[in-house]
Backbone as CSV, one residue per row, in Angstrom:
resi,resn,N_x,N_y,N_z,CA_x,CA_y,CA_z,C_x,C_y,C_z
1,UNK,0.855,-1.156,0.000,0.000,0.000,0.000,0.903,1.221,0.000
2,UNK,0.705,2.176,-0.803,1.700,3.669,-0.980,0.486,4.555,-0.989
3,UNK,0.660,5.592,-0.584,-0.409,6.984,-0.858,1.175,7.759,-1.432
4,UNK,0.605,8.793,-2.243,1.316,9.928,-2.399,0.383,10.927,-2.908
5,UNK,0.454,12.194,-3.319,-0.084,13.646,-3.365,0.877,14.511,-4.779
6,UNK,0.117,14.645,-5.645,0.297,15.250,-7.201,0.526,16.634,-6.681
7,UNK,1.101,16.904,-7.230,1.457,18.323,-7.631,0.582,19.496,-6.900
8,UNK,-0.600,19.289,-7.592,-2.057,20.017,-7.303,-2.696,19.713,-5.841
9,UNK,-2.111,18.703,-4.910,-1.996,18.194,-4.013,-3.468,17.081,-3.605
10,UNK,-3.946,16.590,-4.649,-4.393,15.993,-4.891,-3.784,14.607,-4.253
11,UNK,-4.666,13.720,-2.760,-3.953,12.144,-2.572,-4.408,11.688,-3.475
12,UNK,-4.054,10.591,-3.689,-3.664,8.949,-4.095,-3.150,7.790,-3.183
13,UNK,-3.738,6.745,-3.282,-3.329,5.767,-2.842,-3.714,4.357,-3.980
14,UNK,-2.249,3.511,-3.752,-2.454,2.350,-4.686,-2.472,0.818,-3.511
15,UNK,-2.826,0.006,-4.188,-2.904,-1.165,-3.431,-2.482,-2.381,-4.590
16,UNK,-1.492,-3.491,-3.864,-0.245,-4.026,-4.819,-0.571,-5.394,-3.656
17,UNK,-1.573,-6.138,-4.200,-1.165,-7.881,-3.813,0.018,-9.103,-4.843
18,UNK,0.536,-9.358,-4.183,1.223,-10.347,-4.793,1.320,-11.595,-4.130
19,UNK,1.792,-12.526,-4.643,1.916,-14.128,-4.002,2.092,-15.376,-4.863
20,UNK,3.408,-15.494,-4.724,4.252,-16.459,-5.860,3.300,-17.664,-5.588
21,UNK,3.002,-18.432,-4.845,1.975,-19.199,-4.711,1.067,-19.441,-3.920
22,UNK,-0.045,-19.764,-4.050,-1.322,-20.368,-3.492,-2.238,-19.026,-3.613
23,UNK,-3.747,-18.510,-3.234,-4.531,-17.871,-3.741,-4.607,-17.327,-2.982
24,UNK,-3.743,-16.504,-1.850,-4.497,-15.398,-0.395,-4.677,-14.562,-1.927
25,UNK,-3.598,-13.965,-2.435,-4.292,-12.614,-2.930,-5.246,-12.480,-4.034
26,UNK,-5.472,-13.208,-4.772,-6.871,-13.485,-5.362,-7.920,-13.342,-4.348
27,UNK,-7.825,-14.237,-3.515,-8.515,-13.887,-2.106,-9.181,-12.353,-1.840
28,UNK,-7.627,-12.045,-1.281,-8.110,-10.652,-0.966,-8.925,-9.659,-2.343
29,UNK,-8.346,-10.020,-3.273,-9.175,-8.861,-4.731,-10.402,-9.486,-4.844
30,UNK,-10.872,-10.906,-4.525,-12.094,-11.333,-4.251,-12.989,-10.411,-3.325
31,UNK,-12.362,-10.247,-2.602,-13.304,-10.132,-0.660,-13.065,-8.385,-1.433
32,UNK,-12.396,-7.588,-1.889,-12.305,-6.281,-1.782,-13.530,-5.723,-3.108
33,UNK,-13.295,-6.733,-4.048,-14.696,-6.719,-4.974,-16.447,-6.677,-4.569
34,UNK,-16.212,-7.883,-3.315,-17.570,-8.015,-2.742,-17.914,-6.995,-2.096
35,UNK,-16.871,-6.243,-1.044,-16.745,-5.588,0.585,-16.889,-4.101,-0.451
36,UNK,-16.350,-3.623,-1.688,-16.419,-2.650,-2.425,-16.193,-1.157,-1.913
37,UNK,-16.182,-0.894,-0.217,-16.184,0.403,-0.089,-14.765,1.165,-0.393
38,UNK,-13.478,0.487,-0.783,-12.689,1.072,-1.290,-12.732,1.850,-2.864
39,UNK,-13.558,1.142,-3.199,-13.503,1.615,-4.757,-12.529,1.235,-5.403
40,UNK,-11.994,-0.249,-5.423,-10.780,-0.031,-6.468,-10.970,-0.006,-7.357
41,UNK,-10.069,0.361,-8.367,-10.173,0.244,-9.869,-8.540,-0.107,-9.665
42,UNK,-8.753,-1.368,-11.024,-7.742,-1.886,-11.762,-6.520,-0.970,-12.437
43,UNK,-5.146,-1.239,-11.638,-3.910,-0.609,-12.257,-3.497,-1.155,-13.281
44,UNK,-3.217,-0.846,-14.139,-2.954,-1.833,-15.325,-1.368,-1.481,-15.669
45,UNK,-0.750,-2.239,-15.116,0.885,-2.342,-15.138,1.705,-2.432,-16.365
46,UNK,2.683,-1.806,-16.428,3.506,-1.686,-17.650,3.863,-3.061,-18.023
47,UNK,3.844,-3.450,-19.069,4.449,-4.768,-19.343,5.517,-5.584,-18.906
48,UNK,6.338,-4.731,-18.878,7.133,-5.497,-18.046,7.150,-6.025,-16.714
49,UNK,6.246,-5.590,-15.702,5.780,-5.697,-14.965,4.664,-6.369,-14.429
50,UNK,4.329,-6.893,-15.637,2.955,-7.553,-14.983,2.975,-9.046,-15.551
51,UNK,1.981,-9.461,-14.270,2.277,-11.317,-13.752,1.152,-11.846,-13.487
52,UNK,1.179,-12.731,-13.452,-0.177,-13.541,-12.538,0.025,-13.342,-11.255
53,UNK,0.854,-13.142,-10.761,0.784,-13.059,-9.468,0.310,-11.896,-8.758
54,UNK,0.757,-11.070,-9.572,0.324,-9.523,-9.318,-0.822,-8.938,-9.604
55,UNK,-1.519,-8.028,-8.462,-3.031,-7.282,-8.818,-2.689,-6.182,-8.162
56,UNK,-3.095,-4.757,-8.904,-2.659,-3.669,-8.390,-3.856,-2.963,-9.017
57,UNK,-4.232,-1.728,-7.388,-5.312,-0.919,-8.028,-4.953,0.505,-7.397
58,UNK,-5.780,1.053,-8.013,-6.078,2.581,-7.388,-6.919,2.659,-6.419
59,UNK,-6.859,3.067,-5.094,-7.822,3.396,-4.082,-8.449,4.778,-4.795
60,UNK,-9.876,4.529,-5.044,-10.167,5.740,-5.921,-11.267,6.368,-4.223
61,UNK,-11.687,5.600,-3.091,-12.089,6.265,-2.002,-10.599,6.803,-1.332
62,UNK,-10.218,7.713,-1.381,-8.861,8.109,-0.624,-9.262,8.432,1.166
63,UNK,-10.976,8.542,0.826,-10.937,9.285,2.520,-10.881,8.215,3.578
64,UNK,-10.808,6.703,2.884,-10.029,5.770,3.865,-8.772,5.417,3.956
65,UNK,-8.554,6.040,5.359,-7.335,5.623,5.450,-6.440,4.979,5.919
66,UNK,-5.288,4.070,5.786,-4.052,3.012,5.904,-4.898,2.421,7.066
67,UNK,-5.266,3.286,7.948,-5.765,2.442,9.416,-7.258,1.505,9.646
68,UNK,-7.634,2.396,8.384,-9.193,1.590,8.184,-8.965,0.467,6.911
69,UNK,-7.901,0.514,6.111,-7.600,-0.347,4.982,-7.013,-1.495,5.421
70,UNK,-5.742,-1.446,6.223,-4.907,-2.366,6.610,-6.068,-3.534,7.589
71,UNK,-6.740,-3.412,8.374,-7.730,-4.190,8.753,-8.747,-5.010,8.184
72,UNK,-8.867,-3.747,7.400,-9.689,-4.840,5.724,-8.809,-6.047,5.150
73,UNK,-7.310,-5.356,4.840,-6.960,-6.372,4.622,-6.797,-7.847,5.326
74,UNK,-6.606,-7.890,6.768,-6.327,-8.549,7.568,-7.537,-9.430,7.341
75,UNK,-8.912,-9.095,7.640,-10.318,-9.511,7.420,-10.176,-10.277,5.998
76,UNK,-9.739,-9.975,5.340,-9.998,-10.600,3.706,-9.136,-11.835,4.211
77,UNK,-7.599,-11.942,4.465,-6.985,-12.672,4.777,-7.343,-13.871,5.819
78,UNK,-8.076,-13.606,6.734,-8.603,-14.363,7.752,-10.167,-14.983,7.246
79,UNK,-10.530,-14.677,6.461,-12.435,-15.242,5.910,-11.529,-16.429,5.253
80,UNK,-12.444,-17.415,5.662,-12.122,-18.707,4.702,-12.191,-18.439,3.371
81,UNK,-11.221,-19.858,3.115,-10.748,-19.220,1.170,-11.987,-19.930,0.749
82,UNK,-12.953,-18.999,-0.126,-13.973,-19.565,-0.950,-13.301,-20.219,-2.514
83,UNK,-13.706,-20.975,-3.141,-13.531,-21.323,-4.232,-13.544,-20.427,-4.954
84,UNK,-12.273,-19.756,-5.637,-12.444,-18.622,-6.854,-12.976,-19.014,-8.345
């Protein structure tokens, strides 16, 4: 998770699961699809950069923040793994 602030001082925050194997982070882009109050939208990574393993989005709700996200994540991580 990174936030940073444009020029115009405009935040941002991105969100970056990865996991060489087994499905937590599918998982989690599962549970964050259903749970939806972040708003992500899909980062779509430079080519060289992008994997199966990797899912990266834009927090397009910025007015949550690291302290209310990081728990979400924890929650996604801890719900039993449903069949993707």
């Amino acid at each position: 998770m990174t936030m940073f602030m444009t020029a115009d001082g405009q935040r941002h925050r991105q969100l970056l699961f990865f996991q060489e194997c087994g499905d937590d982070a599918r998982h989690c882009v599962a549970f964050f699809d259903k749970e939806a109050s972040l708003h992500l939208e899909v980062l779509k990574l430079p080519e060289t950069h992008r994997d199966e393993h990797v899912a990266a989005f834009n927090q397009l709700n910025t007015t949550a923040s690291r302290k209310q996200v990081a728990p979400l994540i924890q929650r996604a991580l801890a719900e039993p793994v449903v069949k993707l």
